[in-house]
N, C-alpha and C positions, 0 to 999 in steps of 0.2 A: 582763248580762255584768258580773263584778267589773272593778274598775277595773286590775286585774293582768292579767287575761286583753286586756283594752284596750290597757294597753303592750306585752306580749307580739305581739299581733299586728302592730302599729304597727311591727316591727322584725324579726320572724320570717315573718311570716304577711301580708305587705302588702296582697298580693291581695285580703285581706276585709277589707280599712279602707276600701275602697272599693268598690261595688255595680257586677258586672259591666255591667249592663244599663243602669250610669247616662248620660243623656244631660246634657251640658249645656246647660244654655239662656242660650245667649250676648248673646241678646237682653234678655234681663233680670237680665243681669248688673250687680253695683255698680258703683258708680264706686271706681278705687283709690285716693279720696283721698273725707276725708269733707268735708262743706260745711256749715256752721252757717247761720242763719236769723238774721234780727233782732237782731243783736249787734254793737256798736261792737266796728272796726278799727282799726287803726294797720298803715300801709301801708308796708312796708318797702322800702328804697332799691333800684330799680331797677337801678342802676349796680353788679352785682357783681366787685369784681376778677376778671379771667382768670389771677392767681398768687395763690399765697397767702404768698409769700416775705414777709416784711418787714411779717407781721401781729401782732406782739405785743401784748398788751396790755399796759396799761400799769396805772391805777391802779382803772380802771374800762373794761368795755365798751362804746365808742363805737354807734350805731346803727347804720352804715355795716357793722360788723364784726360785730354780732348779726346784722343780714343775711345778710352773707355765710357766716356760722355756719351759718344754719338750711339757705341753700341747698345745699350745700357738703353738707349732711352726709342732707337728706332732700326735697330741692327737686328739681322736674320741670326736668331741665338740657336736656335735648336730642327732637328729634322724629326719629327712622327709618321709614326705609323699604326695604324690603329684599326680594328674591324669595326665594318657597317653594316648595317643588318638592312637587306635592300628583296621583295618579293621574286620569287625566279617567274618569268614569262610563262612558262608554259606547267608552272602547280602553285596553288594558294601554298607554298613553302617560305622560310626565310632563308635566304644566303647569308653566309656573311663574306663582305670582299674586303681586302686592302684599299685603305683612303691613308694616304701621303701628303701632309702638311709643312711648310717651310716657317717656322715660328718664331715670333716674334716679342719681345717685353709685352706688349700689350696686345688687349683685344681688340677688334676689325669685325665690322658687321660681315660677316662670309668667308672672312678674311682675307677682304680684296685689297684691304690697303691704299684707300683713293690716296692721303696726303704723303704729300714729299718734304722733305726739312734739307734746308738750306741754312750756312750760315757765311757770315760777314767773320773773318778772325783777323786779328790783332795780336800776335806772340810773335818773338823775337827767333824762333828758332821754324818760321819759315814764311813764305812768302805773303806779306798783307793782300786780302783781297775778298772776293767773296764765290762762296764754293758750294757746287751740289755735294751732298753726302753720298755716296752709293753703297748703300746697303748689303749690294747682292757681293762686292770684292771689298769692302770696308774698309773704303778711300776716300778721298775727297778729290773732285772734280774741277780743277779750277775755270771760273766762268769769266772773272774781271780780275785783273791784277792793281791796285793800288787806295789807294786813302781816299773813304766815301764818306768820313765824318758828317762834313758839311752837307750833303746830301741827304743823307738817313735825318739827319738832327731835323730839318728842314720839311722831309717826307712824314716827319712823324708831328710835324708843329709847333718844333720845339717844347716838347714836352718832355724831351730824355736826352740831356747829354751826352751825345754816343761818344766823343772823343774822351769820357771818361771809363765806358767801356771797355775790356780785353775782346768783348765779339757782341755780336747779335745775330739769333736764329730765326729764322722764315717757318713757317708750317704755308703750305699751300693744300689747293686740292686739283688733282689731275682729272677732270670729269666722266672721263673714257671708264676710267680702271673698274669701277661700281656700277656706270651708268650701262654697262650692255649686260650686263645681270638682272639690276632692279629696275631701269628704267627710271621714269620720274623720280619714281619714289627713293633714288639714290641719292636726290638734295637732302633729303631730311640726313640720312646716314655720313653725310659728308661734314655738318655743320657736326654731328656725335663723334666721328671719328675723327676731327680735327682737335677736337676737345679733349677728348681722353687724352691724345698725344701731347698737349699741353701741360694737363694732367701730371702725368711720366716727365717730363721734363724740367716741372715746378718742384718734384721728390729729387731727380736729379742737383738740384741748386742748391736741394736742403741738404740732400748726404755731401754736397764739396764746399757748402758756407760759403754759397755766391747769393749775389743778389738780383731778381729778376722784376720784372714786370709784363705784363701781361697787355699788348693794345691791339685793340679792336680797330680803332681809327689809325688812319693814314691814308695816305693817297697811291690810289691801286693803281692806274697805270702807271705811274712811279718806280714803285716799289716793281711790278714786274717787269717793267722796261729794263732794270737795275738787274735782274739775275735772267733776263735775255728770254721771258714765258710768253706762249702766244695767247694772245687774252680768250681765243676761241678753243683753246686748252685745258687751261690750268691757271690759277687766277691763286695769289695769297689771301688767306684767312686772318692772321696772326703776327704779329711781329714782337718777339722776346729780347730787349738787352738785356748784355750779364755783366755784370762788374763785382769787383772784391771790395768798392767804396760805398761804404754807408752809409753817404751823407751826402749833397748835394749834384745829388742824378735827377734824379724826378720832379719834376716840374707841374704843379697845379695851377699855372698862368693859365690864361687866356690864349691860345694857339698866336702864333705871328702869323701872317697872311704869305699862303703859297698857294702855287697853284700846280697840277699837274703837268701840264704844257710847258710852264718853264724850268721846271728839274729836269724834263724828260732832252731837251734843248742842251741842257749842258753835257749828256751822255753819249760818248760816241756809241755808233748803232753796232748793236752784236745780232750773229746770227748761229745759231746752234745746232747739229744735226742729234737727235738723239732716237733710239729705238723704240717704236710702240708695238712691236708683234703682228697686232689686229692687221687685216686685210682688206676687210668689209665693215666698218663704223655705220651706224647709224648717226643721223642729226639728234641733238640733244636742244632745240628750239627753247622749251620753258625753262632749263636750265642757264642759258646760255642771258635771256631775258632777267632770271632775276637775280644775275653776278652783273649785269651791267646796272640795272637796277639800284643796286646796293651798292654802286661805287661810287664814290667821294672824289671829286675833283677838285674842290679847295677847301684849306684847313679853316675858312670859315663855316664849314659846314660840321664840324667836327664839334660836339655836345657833352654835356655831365647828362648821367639817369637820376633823374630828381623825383620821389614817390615816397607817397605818405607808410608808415610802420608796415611791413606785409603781414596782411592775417589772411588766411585760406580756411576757410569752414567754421560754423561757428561751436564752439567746446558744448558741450552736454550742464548745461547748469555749472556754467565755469569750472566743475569739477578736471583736476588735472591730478598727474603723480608729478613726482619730483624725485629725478633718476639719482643716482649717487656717481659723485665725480672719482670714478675709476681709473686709477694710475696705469694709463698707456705699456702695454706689453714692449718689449723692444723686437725692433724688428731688423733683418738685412736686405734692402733692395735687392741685391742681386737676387737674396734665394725666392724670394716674390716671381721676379722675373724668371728665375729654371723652373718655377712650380706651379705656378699660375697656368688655372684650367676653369674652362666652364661648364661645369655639370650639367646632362642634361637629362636622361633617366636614370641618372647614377646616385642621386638623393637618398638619403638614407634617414630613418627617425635615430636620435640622439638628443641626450639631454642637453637642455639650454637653458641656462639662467639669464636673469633683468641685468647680472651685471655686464655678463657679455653685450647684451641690446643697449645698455648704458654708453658700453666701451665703440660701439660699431657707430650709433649715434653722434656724439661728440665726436670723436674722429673725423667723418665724414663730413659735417656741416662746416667743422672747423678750416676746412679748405678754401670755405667760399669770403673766407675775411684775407682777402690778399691783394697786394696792389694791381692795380688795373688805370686805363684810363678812361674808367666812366665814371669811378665814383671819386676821384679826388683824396685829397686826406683820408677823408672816413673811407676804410678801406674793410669795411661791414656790409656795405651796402648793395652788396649782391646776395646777401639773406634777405634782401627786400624784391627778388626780381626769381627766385626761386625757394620753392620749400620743398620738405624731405617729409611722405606719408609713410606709415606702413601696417600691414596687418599681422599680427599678432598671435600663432596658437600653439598652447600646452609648453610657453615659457614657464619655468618657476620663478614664479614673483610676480607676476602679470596674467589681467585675466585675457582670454581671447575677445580680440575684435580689432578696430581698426581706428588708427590712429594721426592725431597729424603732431608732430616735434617742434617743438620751439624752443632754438638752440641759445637762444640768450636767458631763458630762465633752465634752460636743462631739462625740459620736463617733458611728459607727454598729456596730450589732448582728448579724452576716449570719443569719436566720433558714431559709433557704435559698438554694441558688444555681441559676442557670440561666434559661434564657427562661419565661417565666411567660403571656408574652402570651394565648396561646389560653386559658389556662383564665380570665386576668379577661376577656376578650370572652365568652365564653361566659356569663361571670355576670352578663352584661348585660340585664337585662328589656326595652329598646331598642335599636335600634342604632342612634343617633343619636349615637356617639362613637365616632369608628377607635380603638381604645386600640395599635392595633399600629404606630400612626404618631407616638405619644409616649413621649419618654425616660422620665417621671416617672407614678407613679400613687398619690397618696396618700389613705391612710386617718387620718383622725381616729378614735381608738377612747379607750372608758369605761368604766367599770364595768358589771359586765352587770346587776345588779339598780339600777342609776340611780341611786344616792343614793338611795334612797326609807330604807334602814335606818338613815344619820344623818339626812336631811333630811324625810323624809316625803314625799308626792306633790308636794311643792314641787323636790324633790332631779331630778326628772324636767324639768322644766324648766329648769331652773339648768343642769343639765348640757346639754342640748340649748342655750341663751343661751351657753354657754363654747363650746360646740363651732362656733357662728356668728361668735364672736372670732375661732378660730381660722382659722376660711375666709377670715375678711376677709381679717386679714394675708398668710395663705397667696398668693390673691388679689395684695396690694396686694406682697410680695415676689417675686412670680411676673412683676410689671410689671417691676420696679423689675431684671430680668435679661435685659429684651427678650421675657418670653414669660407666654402667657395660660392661663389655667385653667377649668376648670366643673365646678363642684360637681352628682354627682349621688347621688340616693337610690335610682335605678332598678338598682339589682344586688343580687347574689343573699348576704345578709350570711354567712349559713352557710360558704360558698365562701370568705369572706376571712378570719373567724376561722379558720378550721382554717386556711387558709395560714399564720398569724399564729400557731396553736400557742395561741390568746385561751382559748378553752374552758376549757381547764384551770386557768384564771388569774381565770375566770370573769369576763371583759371585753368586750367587744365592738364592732364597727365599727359606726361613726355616724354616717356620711358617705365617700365617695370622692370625689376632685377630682383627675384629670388633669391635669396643666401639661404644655406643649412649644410650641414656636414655630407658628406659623399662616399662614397666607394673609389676607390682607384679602380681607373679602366682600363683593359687589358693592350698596353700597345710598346713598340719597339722604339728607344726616344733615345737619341744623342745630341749630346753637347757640340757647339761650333766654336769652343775654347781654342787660343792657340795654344 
């Protein structure tokens, strides 16, 4: 199979990214956190704030606050337990059984949890170097002991001064952890779930007033040769520096010329024993094809996304509203992260005004103006590579129908009008979501050929990594109005571009996420607080 016809299916054709007949085998299933072997730790502070109010940093990162950093943004915070209503074998009855969840700040497609976060740290009060996180004992791992400035700087094309950095974080993806559940179809969820976690870690920088950046380029064997990954494993996505300087980190030069081969030359060889559970792996072949694919072996290869103003559908007789700029509720990360849940027949009708969709709108878009290194300076220009749709009914202030947002003039687009409800239930390949009992239904939509004609096969993931920013906030704006959301891939794409008029614009939907008020659902939930 080309690795065209692989995306293609991945978003048309979903059905055969995954093998009808597959059974999972839950008994030898990973664990969704990896576990290193024989490696000095550094055991990090038990005692994690329950706010995050009044965490600034200051000149440096105290330990107490990388703590609560790592937890906060990819730590095991909570234990559930919850009933599930499953048919008994031998009568058309429902049971209901106990399901046991290990939760997380964020959502996971399954909640398998493919990426892992790694960082590079820089603080006076303990050993320079660079460290897996571990999640499950909420410690740090040490991988390499000593000063990689010149490396990382190098790795990344001189585009971020890391020796002005306190650390720089890794997001990778483990391929295993998703791929013996979903099969192929775990690329697409990998490129989302690396994203959100990016996401959660971009709110991170804003509640302690660091500075980060977001790069998509680098050079991959490099970088995993560096935290010791086997490239037939687990491969980085992402690479985050943090600094507390505001002023010349970031670099919109021209890359200097390296190459993989000779970074990888200057690192003496490490070799790492760590824990995957599983007993019996399958091969993961098209996955395996388009991470080599997409990797970058010299920083001449490394590009800006250059693309004319994004418009997606065309408006109804120019006719638009023009939302009102609604003063931001205030919010506390942390309580986001104890409360944060995704409804699924738990939806409830409740009123909802234009201002709230005002407030959820602007919020959410506004995530996607942040530094990165595709757009350079203008740091806008990934409202040029994604847009925010959504459908609309029995808001007051707004009639029903479906719309697309355009976040520089605040307004909305009426794309059609009227109840729409039946036809996105119907495009539901589950029905694990009343969609007739929520005011909002939004679509995140992209370019339909994925960046692959500026970016290459890399342009595929990147855009899938932007479109898990936008869930998060979506997500953490959808809190922040009293109401919950759930990101799903189970519908029928077809169905929503043509409602969208995307086709002809040649764009397409890349997720749906329902928001609307909920029911709290019945289950046994503790805190993992020291």
């Amino acid at each position: 199979m080309s690795l065209d016809d692989f995306l293609y299916r991945l978003h048309f054709d979903m059905e055969k990214s995954r093998p009808h007949d597959l059974e999972v085998d839950w008994e030898d299933a990973p664990l969704s956190y990896k576990l290193y072997r024989g490696l000095p730790v550094i055991q990090l502070p038990s005692e994690v704030p329950f706010t995050l109010d009044e965490q600034t940093v200051g000149q440096e990162l105290s330990l107490n606050q990388l703590g609560a950093w790592l937890w906060y943004s990819y730590g095991l915070t909570q234990f559930s337990q919850s009933l599930s209503a499953m048919t008994s074998p031998d009568a058309m009855t429902e049971l209901l059984q106990p399901f046991v969840t290990k939760r997380r700040p964020i959502p996971s497609g399954g909640a398998l949890y493919p990426s892992e976060l790694y960082v590079y740290v820089k603080l006076p009060n303990m050993t320079h170097g660079l460290y897996h996180y571990d999640a499950a004992h909420h410690r740090l791992v040490q991988l390499r002991e000593g000063n990689y400035d010149h490396f990382l700087t190098s790795a990344l094309g001189g585009r971020c001064s890391v020796n002005a950095c306190f650390g720089v974080a890794f997001v990778s993806i483990y391929f295993w952890k998703n791929f013996f559940k979903y099969d192929d179809f775990s690329y697409r969820l990998q490129g989302l779930d690396s994203g959100v976690l990016i996401g959660q870690m971009q709110e991170m920088a804003k509640q302690f007033g660091v500075s980060t950046a977001v790069h998509y380029q680098f050079l991959d064997r490099a970088m995993n040769e560096l935290l010791g990954l086997s490239a037939d494993q687990e491969s980085v996505y992402a690479v985050l520096p943090l600094t507390v300087q505001a002023e010349g980190v970031w670099s919109s030069h021209t890359p200097r010329r390296e190459s993989s081969g000779t970074l990888i030359r200057e690192l003496p060889e490490r070799k790492h024993v760590h824990v995957n559970w599983s007993q019996r792996m399958r091969e993961y072949p098209m996955l395996l094809q388009m991470n080599e694919a997409a990797m970058l072996e010299s920083t001449l290869s490394f590009t800006r996304y250059t693309n004319a103003f994004f418009t997606s559908g065309e408006p109804v007789a120019e006719e638009r509203i023009i939302l009102p700029r609604v003063q931001q509720p205030g919010y506390d990360l942390a309580q986001f992260c104890r409360e944060r849940f995704s409804p699924e027949m738990d939806f409830v009708r409740r009123k909802t005004d234009h201002n709230q969709v005002a407030s959820i709108l602007e919020k959410t878009m506004s995530v996607l103006a942040y530094p990165n290194d595709l757009d350079g300076p203008q740091e806008e220009g990934a409202w040029e590579r994604l847009a925010l749709y959504v459908y609309i009914y029995q808001v007051e202030g707004l009639p029903d129908g479906a719309y697309r947002y355009e976040p520089r003039e605040h307004a909305l687009y009426p794309i059609v009008y009227g109840d729409l409800r039946a036809r996105l239930q119907d495009g539901m390949t589950l029905d694990n979501v009343n969609l007739y009992q929520v005011p909002l239904c939004f679509h995140v939509a992209g370019k339909r050929d994925h960046l692959i004609n500026q970016l290459g096969y890399r342009g595929y993931r990147i855009q899938q990594m932007e479109a898990g920013i936008v869930v998060h906030r979506l997500l953490l704006a959808a809190f922040m109005c009293g109401m919950g959301g759930h990101p799903l891939l189970g519908f029928d794409v077809r169905n929503c571009d043509d409602l969208y008029n995307l086709e002809a614009e040649e764009e397409t939907c890349l997720i749906q996420i329902p928001v609307g008020h909920y029911r709290p659902r019945a289950r046994l939930q503790g805190g993992l607080h020291g």
